[in-house]
N, C-alpha and C positions, 0 to 999 in steps of 0.2 A: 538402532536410532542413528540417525544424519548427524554429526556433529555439527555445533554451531561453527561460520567462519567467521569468525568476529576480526580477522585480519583479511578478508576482503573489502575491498573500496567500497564505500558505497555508495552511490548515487548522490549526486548532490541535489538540494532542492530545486533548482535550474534545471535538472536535469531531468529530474520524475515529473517536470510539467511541460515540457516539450523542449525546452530552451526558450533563446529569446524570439524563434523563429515563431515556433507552436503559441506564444503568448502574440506577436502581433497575428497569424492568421485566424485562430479562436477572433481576436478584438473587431478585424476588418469588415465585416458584416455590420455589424450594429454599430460603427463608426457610420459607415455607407447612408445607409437606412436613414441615418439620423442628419446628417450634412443634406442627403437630397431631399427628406422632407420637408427640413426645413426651408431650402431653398427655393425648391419648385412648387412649396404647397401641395402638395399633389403625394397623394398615399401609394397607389397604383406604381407610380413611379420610384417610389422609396422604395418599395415591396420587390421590384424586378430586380432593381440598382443593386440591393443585398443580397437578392436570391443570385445573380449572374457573377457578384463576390466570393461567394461561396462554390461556387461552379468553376470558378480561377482555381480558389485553393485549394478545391479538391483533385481539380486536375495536378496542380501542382505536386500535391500529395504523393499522387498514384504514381507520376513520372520520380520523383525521389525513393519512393517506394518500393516502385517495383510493385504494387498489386490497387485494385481499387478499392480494397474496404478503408481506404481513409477519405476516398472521393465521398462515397456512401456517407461518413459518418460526419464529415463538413457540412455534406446538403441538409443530411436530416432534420436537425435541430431547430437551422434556418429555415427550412420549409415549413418545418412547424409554426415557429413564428409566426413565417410571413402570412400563413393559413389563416391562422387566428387575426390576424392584424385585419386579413381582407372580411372575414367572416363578420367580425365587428366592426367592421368600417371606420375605427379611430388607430391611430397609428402605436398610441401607449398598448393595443392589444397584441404587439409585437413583441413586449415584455412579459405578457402575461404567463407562458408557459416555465420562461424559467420561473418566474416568481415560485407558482405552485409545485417545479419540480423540486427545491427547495426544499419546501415543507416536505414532501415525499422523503427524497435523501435522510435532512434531518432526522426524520422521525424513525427511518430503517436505521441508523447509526445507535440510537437509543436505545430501539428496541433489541439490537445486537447486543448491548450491553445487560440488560434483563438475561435475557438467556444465556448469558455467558459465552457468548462469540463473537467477541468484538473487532468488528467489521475492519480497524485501521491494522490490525494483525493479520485477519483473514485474507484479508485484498493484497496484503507488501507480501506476505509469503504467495502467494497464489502468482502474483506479476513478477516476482523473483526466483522464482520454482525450489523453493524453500519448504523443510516440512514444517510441522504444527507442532512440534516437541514442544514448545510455550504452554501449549495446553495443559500441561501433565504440573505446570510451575505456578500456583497460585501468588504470588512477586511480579510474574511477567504477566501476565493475565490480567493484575492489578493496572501496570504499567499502559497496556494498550487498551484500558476501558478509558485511561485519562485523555489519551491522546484519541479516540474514537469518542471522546465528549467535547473536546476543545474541536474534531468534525463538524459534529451534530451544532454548539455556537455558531459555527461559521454560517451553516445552511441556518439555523433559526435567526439572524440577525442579518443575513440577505433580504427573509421574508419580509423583516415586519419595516426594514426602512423601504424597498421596495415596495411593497404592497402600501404603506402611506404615500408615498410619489405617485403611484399610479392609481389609488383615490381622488388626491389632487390634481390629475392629470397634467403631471409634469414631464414631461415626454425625454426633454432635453438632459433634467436632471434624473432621471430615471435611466440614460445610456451613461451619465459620469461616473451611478452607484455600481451599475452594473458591470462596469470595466474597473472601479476602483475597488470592488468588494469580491472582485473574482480571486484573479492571481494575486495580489499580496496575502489575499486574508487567506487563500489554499497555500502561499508559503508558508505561514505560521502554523497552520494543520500539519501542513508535512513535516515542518520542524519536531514537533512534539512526534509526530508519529515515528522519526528518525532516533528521538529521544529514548522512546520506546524499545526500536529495535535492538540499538544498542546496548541499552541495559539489559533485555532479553536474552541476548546473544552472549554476553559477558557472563550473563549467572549461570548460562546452560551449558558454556563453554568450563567453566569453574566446577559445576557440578558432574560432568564428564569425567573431568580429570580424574576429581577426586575419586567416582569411579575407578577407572582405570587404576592410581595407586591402591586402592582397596582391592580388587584384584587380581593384581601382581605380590602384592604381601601374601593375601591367603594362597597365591600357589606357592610361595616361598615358602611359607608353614605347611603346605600340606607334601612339600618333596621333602622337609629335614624332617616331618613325623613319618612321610614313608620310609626316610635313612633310619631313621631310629628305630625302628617296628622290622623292616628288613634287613634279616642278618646278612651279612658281609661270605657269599660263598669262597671265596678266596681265604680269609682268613679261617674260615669254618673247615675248611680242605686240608689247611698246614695245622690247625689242632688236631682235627681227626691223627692225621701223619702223624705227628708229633705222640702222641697218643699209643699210635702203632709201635711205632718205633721201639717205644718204654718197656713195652709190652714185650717184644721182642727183645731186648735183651734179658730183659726176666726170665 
């Protein structure tokens, strides 16, 4: 088994979300979207304005990167969007997919906790190349169903104040929830899920040890019960002699 490195650094919550770079290039899209709709009236024009956003950052991406699967994963989401937006013809349908990918996440985060795999363990050890020893610790298992619930909060409480915004067709306030309920409320997830780690790491690290002195004592008992069980040829040598000797002057 891997031992836990509970004296490696870990990631700060800053840092497992991009920093502060990755939080305004995620934002700039549905910031775009939203200033040109409003301005120009004009949907079409919203729709390109954010798609050609995303097309910056991704390029940006890939030149920091060094590869294009960040271009790719900038466009996607947005294109989705902008799809839906053009599909329905109102511009609030450019929220529509996060809303319901929401419920989706949510709902996979839950159901990870049912089965006992809970997704905010599964995913930090997976992006940290970390093994799954947690599994085997019903304490730490405990620890990351809580912070894979305080996930699941986040996506269920994105749903239901978005999905009323965009009943009401609030377009405007429907880009404030969805830039204010993004990255702070995934810092508070991450927090707990860091909470998690740690204590995970700390019991399994603990429980290692103790390992480890356990043993090291039973080899210690099992060389002084082999001293004890095995005779001493040396000294078994100088009684024989000793023996002889007796013998010999007899």
């Amino acid at each position: 088994m891997t031992s836990a490195k509970t004296d490696e650094k870990q990631p700060t919550v800053l840092e497992q979300m991009g920093g502060v770079s990755g939080m305004l290039y995620s934002s700039l899209p549905v910031v775009v979207f939203v200033i040109v709709n409003f301005a120009a009236k004009n949907l079409m024009a919203a729709i390109i304005s954010a798609l050609a956003a995303a097309v910056v950052i991704g390029v940006i991406l890939a030149v920091r990167k060094g590869t294009v699967q960040p271009a790719i994963s900038a466009v996607f989401g947005v294109g989705i969007a902008a799809f839906i937006a053009y599909k329905t013809g109102e511009a609030k349908g450019f929220f529509l997919f996060g809303i319901w990918q929401s419920v989706v996440y949510g709902s996979a985060f839950l159901l990870s906790i049912v089965v006992r795999w809970p997704l905010a363990g599964v995913i930090w050890t997976f992006l940290n190349g970390r093994d799954r020893s947690w599994r085997s610790d019903k304490a730490s298992v405990r620890d990351y169903d809580i912070a894979t619930f305080v996930w699941a909060l986040v996506f269920f409480a994105r749903f239901v104040v978005q999905r009323w915004l965009y009943d009401e067709d609030q377009v405007g306030w429907l880009a404030v929830a969805r830039l204010a309920m993004g990255y702070p409320l995934m810092a508070i997830a991450l927090l707990a899920t860091v909470w998690a780690v740690r204590r995970a790491d700390k019991r399994l690290k603990a429980a290692e040890e103790a390992r480890a002195a356990a043993d090291t004592e039973a080899d210690v008992l099992a060389r002084t019960a082999d001293d004890l069980l095995t005779p001493d040829m040396d000294e078994l040598k100088r009684v024989v002699d000793s023996e002889a000797r007796d013998k010999s002057r007899d």
